[in-house]
ROBABA-296756 format. One record per residue (C-alpha): residue number from 1; residue in one letter; z, x, y. Coordinates in steps of 0.25 Angstrom, whole numbers, always signed. Layout:
N
+-----+------+-------+-------+-------+
!  nr ! rest !    c3 !    c1 !    c2 !
+-----+------+-------+-------+-------+
! NUM !    A !     Z !     X !     Y !
...
+-----+------+-------+-------+-------+
END
This chain:
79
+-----+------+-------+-------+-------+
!  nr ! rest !    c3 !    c1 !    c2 !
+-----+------+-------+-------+-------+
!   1 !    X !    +0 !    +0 !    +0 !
!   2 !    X !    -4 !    +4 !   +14 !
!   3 !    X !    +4 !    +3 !   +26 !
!   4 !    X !    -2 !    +3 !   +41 !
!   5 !    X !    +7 !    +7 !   +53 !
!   6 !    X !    +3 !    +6 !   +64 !
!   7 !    X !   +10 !   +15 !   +75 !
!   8 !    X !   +11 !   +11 !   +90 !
!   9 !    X !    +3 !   +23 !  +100 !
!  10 !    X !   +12 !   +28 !  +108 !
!  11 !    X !   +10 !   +26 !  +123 !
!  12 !    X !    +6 !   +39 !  +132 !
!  13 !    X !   +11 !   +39 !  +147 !
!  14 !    X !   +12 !   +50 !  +156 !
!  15 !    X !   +23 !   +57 !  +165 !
!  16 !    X !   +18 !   +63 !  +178 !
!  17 !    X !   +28 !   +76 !  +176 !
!  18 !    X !   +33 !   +79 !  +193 !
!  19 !    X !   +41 !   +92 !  +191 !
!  20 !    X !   +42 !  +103 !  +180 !
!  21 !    X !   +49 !   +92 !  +169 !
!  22 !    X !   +57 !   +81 !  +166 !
!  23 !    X !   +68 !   +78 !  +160 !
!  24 !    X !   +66 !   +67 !  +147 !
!  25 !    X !   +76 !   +57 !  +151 !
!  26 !    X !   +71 !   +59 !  +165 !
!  27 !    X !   +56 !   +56 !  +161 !
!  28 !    X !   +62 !   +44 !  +152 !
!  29 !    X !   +67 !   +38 !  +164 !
!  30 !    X !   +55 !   +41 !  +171 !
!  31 !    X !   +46 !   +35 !  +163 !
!  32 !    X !   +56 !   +21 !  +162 !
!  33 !    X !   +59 !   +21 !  +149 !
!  34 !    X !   +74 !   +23 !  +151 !
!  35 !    X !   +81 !   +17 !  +163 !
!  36 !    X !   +93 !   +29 !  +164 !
!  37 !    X !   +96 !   +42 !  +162 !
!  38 !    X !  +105 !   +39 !  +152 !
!  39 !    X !   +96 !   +29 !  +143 !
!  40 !    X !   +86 !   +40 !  +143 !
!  41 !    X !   +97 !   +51 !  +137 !
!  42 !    X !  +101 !   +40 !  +128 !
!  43 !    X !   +85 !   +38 !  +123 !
!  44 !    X !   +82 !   +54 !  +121 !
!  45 !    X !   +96 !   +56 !  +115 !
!  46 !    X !   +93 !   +46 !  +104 !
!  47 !    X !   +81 !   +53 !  +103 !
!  48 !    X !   +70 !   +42 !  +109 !
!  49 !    X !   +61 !   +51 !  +116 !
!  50 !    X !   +52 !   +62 !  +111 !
!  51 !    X !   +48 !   +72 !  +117 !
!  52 !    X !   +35 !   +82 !  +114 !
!  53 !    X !   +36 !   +72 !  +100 !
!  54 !    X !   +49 !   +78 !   +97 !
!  55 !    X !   +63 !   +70 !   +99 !
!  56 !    X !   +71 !   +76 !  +109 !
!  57 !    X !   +85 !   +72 !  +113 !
!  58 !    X !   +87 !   +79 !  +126 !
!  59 !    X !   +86 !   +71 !  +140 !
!  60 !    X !   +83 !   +83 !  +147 !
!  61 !    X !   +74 !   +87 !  +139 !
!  62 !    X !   +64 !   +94 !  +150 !
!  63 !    X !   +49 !   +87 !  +148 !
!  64 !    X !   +37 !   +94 !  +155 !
!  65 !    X !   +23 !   +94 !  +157 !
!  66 !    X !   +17 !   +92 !  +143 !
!  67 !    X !   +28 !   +85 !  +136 !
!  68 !    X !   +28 !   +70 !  +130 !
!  69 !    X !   +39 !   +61 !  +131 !
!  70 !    X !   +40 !   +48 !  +118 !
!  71 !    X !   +49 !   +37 !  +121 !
!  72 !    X !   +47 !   +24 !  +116 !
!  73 !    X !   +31 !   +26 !  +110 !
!  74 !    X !   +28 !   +32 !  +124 !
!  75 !    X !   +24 !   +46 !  +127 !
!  76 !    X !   +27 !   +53 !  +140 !
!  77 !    X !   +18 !   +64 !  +143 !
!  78 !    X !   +24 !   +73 !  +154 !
!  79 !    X !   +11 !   +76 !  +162 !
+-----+------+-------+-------+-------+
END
């Protein structure tokens, strides 16, 4: 027996970078998918965002040019 799944695409917005980086649960708050600083630290500590595909745990976690941020089926690129 044969069983199709079918996966949702993930969505791919941008993030106009303004200085050298930013921080991850700044970018989150940025972006409007958190309303607080301490809802974002709750999201990345329970390991909800990915970053570069990897989960990463750390709020200040420094994101530069290049980087990608998941959260939710959405992808950041920092450009």
């Amino acid at each position: 027996m044969k069983i199709n799944v079918k996966v949702a695409k993930k969505e791919v917005k941008e993030f106009k970078l303004k200085g050298d980086f930013i921080r991850l649960d700044d970018l989150l708050k940025n972006v409007g998918v958190v309303q607080t600083g301490g809802h974002a630290k709750i999201e990345i500590q329970n390991g909800m965002a990915k970053v570069n595909g990897e989960v990463c745990e750390m709020r200040g976690k420094k994101l530069r040019l290049g980087d990608e941020v998941e959260y939710e089926r959405v992808i950041y690129k920092i450009v």
